[in-house]
N, C-alpha and C positions, 0 to 999 in steps of 0.2 A: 504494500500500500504506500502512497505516496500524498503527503501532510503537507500543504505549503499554507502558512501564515499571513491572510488579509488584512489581520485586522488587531493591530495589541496598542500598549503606552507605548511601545520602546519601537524604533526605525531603526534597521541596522547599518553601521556607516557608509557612507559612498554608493549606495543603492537608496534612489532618489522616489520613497514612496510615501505616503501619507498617515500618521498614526493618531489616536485618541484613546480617550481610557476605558477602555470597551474590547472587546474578543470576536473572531471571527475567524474558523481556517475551513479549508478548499481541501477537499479530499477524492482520490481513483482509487475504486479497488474492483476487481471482477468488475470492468466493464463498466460500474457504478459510479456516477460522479453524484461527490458527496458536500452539501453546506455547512456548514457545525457553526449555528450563530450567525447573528446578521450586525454585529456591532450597534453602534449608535446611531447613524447616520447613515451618508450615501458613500462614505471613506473606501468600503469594505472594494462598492463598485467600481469606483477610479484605480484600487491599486490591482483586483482584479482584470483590469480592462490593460493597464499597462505591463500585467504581467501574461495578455494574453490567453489570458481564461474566459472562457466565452459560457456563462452562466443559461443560455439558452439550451445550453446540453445535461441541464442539471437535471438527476431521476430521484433525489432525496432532498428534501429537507429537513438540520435536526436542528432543536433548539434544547440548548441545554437546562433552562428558565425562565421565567417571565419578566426579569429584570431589564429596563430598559437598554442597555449598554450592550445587551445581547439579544434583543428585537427590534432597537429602534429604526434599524433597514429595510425589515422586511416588508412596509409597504415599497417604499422607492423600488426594492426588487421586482415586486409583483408590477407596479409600472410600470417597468422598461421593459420585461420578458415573457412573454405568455406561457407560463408553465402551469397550461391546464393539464390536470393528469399526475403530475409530480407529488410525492408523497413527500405530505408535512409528519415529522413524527415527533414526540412533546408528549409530556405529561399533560393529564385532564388541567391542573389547576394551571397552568402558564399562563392562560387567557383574564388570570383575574384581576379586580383594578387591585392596585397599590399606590400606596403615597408612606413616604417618609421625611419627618418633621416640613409638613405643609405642600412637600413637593409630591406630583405623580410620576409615579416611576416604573408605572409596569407597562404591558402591552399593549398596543393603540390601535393592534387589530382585534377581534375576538374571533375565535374560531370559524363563527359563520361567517363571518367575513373573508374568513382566509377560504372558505367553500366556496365562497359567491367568485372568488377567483380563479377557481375551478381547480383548486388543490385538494388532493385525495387524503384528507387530516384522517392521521392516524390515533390516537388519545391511547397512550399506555401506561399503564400501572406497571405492568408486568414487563422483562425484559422479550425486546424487538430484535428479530433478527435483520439487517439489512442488507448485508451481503452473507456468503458460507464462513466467515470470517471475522466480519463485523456485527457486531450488537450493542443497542439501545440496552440501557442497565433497566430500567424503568423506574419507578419510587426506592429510594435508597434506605435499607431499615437504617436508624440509630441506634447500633451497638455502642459505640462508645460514649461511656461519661462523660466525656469531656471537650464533645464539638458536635456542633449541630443542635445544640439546645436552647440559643439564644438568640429570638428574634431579632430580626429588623425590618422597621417600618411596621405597616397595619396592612392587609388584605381585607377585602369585602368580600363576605360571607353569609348568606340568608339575609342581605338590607343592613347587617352591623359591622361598624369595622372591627376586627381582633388584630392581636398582636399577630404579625405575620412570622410562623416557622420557615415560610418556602420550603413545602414537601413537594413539589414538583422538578425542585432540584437533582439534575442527574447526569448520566455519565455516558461514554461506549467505553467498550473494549477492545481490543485487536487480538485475534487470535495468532501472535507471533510466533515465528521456527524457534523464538528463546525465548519463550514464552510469552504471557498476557499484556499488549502495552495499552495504556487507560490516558482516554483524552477527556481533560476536562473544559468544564464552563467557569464557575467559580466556586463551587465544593463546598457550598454554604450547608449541604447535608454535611458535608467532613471529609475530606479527604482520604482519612482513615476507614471511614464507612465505606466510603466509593470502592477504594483497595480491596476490602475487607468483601465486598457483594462479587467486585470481579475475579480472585479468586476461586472464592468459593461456587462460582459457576462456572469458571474454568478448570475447577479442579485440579489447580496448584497452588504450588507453596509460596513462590515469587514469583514479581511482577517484572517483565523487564525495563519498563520502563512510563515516565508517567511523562505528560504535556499538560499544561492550561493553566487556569487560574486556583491556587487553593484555599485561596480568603485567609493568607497569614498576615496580619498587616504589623503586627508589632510582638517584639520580645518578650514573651512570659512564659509561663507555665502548659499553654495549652502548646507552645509551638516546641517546648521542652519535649514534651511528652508526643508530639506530631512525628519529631525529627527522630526519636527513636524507635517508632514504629515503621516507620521508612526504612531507617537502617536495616530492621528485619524480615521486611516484606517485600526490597526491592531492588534485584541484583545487579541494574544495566544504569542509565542516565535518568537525572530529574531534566524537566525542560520546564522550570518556573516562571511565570509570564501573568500577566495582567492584574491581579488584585494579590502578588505577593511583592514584601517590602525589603529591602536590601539586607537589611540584617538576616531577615528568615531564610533570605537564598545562602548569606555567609554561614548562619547555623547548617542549614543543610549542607554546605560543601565542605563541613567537615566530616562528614560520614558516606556522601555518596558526590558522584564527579555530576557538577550541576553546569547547565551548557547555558548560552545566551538565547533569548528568542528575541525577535523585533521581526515585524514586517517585512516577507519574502523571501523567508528564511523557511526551507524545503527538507523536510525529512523523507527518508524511506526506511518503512518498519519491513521489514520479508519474515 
């Protein structure tokens, strides 16, 4: 499979593309071309366009949540490209409103919307297969104490707002030749949970490797206890990107070899 990066904070030098604080990557696997997120904006479009990716050939689209930084595209997309047919895949809850302290921050489509465009929405709870290789994790349990328990923002729910979990938070996996490698969104279920579900549906011990956002934003106790379960669950590279902070990538790169991501920066997982 082969991962190339639309859309993060970070441009990487001398490669003249566009970033903002938001996620988005481009993926081939079996013939499948794959969206993972739509960023904030129309960013994701431009550096796709410059990087000669022609989103008219897209047969998937996933959204890893309903936060706006990772759907706020996907109208623009749906305006430029007519991808009637194309399968949108997403947890049920992505579509709901959100606001945090006054602002809205969730999805600007809602599902039927994203049907009225002629997308083939898939809603899963349960893990989606997308290619013989690829899978949608679906709803991430909270095994661990110690991440994924602490809202942010409010969701609207039955007419009231609540403190928002973001359970529609989730993940894929790649079925690698070195095992499972896990792309995330931003791992507001937990990064450890995400690890911990792919795994355990891969039926291994370690991960090879992990990509995206893992919501570490500052040195304490949860990212103490993140980095050591890393160490133990994940034998190949971290690929730290979008909502983790300089220090959480330095703690991790003391126990596992952590690589750079910025915008049009192209992996291949085999």
């Amino acid at each position: 499979m082969k991962l190339t990066v639309l859309c993060d904070n970070h441009t990487i030098i001398d490669r003249y593309y566009l970033g903002e604080p938001a996620l988005s990557f481009y993926m081939e696997d079996e013939g499948e071309k794959i969206l993972f997120d739509t960023g904030y904006s129309d960013v994701f479009l431009k550096n796709a366009k410059a990087l000669g990716i022609d989103f008219s050939k897209l047969t998937a689209i996933v959204i890893s949540h309903g936060h706006n930084d990772h759907t706020g595209g996907l109208r623009r997309l749906l305006d430029t490209f007519d991808l009637s047919g194309v399968k949108l895949i997403a947890h049920p809850q992505v579509f709901k409103k959100r606001r945090y302290e006054g602002l809205m921050i969730g999805s600007k489509l809602t599902a039927e919307e994203c049907r009225e465009y002629g997308l083939d929405v898939r809603e899963c709870t349960k893990p989606f297969m997308i290619t013989p290789r690829l899978c949608f994790l679906g709803e991430i349990p909270r095994r661990m104490s110690f991440e994924g328990k602490t809202p942010i923002g409010e969701s609207l729910e039955n007419g009231r707002w609540r403190p928002d979990f973001i359970r529609d938070d989730s993940a894929l996996v790649y079925a690698g030749s070195e095992g499972p490698f896990v792309i995330t969104g931003c791992s507001h279920s937990g990064i450890c949970n995400i690890l911990t579900q792919a795994l355990s549906l891969s039926k291994k011990e370690k991960a090879a490797g992990v990509i995206g956002g893992f919501h570490l934003m500052q040195k304490d106790a949860v990212l103490e206890k993140t980095v050591s379960f890393l160490a133990d669950t994940v034998s190949g590279c971290l690929y730290p990107c979008h909502c983790v902070c300089l220090e959480a990538k330095c703690e991790m790169a003391r126990v596992l070899p952590v690589r750079e991501v910025g915008v049009g920066m192209s992996l291949e997982i085999i």
